[in-house]
C-alpha positions, 0 to 999 in steps of 0.5 A: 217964642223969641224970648223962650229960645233966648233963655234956651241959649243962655241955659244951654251956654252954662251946659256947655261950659260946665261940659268943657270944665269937665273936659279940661278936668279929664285932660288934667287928669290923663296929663298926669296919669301919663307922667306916672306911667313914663315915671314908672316906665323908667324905674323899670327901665332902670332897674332892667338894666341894673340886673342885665346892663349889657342890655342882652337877655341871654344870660338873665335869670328870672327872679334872680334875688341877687339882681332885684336886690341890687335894683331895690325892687325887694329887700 
């Protein structure tokens, strides 16, 4: 009975290692997912204040050609 519980351990250890291989895996992956979604968080920063630098949405205009042009959001 020892002997079958041993090999039980020692089965379950790779388990568990391939589980945290996975996790780490997953980590990396949301690691780089945020640093795409803060990366393009910022271009669309940038180009909001480019077609409205007073930071006021008063005056704005949606779809204006002129300012999405100058932020190079379309040709």
């Amino acid at each position: 009975m020892r002997q079958l519980s041993e090999i039980f351990q020692f089965l379950w250890m790779f388990e568990s290692q391939h589980h945290q291989r996975l996790a780490w895996r997953d980590a990396e992956e949301m690691r780089v997912a945020r640093a795409r979604a803060e990366s393009r968080a910022e271009a669309q920063q940038k180009s909001m204040m480019n077609a409205n630098p007073s930071g006021e949405l008063g005056h704005s205009a949606f779809n204006d050609e002129d300012a999405l042009r100058k932020s190079g959001l379309i040709e």
